[in-house]
C-alpha positions as CSV (number, residue, x, y, z in Angstrom):
1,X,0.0,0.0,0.0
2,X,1.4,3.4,-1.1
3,X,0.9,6.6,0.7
4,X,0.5,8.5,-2.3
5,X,-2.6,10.0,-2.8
6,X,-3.9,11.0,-5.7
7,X,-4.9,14.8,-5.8
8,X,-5.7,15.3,-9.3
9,X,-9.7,15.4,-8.4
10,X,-8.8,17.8,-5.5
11,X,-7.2,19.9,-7.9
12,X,-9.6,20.1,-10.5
13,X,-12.5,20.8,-8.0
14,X,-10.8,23.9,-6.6
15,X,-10.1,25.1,-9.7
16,X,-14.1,24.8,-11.0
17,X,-14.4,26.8,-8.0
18,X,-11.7,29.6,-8.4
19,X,-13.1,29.6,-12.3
20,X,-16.6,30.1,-11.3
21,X,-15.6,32.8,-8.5
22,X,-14.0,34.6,-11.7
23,X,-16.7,33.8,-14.3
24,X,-19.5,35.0,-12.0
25,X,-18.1,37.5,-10.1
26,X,-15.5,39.0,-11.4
27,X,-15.4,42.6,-13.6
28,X,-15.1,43.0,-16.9
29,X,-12.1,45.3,-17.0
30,X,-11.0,47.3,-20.2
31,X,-6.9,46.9,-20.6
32,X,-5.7,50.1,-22.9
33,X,-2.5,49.9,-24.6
34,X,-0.3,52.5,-25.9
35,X,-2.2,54.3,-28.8
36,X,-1.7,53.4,-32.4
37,X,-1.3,56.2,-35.1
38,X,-3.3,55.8,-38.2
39,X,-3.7,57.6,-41.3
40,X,-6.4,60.3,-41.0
41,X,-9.1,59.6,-43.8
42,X,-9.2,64.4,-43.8
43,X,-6.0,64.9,-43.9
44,X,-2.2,64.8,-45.5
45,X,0.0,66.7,-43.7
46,X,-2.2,69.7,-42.7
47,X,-4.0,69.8,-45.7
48,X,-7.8,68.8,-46.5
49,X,-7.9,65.6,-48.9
50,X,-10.4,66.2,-51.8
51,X,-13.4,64.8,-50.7
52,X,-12.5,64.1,-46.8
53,X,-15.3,64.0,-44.7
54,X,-14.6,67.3,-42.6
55,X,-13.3,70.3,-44.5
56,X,-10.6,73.2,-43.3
57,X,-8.9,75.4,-45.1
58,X,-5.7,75.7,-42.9
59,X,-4.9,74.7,-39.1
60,X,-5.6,71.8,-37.0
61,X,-7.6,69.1,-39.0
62,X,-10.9,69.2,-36.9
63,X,-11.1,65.2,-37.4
64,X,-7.4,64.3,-36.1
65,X,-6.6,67.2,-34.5
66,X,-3.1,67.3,-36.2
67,X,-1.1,68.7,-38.9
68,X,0.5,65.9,-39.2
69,X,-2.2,63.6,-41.1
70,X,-1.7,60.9,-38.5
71,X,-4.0,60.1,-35.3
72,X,-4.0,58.4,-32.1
73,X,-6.6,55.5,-32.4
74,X,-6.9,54.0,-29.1
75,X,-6.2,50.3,-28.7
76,X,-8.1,47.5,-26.1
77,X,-9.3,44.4,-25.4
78,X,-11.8,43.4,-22.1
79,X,-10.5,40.9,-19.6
80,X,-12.6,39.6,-16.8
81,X,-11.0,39.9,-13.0
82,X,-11.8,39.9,-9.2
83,X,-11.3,43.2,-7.3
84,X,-10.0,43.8,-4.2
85,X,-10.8,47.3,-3.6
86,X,-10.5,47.3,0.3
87,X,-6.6,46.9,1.1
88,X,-7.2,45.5,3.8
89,X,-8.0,42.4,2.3
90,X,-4.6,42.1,0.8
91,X,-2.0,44.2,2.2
92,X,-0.8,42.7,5.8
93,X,-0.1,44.9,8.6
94,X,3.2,46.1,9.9
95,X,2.9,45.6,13.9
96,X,3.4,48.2,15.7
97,X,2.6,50.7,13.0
98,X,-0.9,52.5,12.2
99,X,-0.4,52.8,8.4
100,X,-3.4,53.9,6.6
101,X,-3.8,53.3,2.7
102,X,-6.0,55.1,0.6
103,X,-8.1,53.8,-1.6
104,X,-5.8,54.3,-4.7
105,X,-4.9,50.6,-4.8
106,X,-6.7,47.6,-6.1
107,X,-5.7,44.1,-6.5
108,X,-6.9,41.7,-9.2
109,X,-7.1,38.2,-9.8
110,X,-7.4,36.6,-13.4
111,X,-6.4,33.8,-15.6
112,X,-2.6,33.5,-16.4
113,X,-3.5,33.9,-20.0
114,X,-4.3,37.3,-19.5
115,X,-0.8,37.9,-17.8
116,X,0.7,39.4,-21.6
117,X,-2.4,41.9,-22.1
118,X,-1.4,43.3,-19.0
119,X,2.4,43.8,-18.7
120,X,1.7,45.5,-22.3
121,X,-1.1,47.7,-20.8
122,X,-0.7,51.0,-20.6
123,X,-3.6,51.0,-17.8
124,X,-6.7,49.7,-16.8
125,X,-10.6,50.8,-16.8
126,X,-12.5,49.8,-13.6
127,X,-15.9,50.4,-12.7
128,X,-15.9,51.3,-9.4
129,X,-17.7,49.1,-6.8
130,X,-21.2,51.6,-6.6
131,X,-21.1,51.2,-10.8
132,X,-21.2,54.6,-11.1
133,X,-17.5,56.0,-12.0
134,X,-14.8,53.9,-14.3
135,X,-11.3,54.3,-12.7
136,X,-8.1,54.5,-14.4
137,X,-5.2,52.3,-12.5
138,X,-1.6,51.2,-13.8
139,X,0.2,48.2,-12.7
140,X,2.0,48.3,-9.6
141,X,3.5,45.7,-9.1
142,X,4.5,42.6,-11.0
143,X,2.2,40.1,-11.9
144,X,2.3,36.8,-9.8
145,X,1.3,33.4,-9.5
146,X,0.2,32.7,-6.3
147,X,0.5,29.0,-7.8
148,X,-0.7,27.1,-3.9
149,X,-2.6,24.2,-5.7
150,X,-2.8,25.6,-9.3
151,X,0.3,26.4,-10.6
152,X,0.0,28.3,-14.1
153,X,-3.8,28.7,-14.1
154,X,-4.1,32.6,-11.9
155,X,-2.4,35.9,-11.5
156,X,-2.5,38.2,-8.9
157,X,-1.2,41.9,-9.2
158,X,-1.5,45.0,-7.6
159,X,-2.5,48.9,-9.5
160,X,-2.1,52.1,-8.4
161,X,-5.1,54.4,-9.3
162,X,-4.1,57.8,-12.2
């Protein structure tokens, strides 16, 4: 008789459970990378193209805003996390020290896949806990795995509020 025991149904049943904790209550969360610059469909270099949508004689294109003929086009993709908005639920106490943290930090927790999205983010869109304001917040910290009994599958990392 061995004294292995088999953990593989163990593992898969917390995992269900961390997956549906993340599937049903977690946030969608919009991830915003650096802008991309595209060619404005009004504009070469300052001047009105023939036949552009928004006409100007001389000065900023009023579509793009530039003289250049280029514009910032925003880039993003939605990922769905858990939010710790209460630090207290995540950063431990120093003892013998009354430190107070605002409310300018959250932490998140998400599938590992999503772990490139966000190292390449520039920040992150969070609807605030009421559902009435959508925060800004850049990454903090490095994303972790906090890997106890599912190694590879979650991430954990803290933001900073902008």
């Amino acid at each position: 008789m061995s004294n292995y025991i088999d953990d593989t149904g163990i593992r898969q049943i917390i995992q269900g459970v961390q997956d549906d904790f993340i599937d049903l209550w977690g946030k969608n969360c919009r991830i915003v990378y650096p802008p991309k610059l595209v060619e404005c469909v009004n504009c070469a270099n300052g001047t009105w193209k023939n036949g552009g949508p928004m006409p100007f004689t001389y000065g900023l294109c009023p579509l793009c805003n530039s003289k250049s003929g280029y514009a910032a086009q925003e880039v993003s993709t939605t990922i769905k996390v858990l939010v710790a908005w209460r630090a207290n639920q995540w950063i431990y106490p120093v003892k013998n020290l009354e430190i107070r943290v605002p409310n300018n930090y959250i932490e998140t927790k998400g599938y590992y896949t999503d772990v490139p999205k966000i190292k390449n983010a520039e920040y992150m869109v969070v609807l605030s806990p009421d559902g009435f304001a959508h925060y800004q917040f850049k990454l903090a910290g490095e994303p972790i795995d906090p890997g106890s009994i599912s190694q590879g599958r979650y991430f954990v990392c803290p933001w900073t509020r902008i």
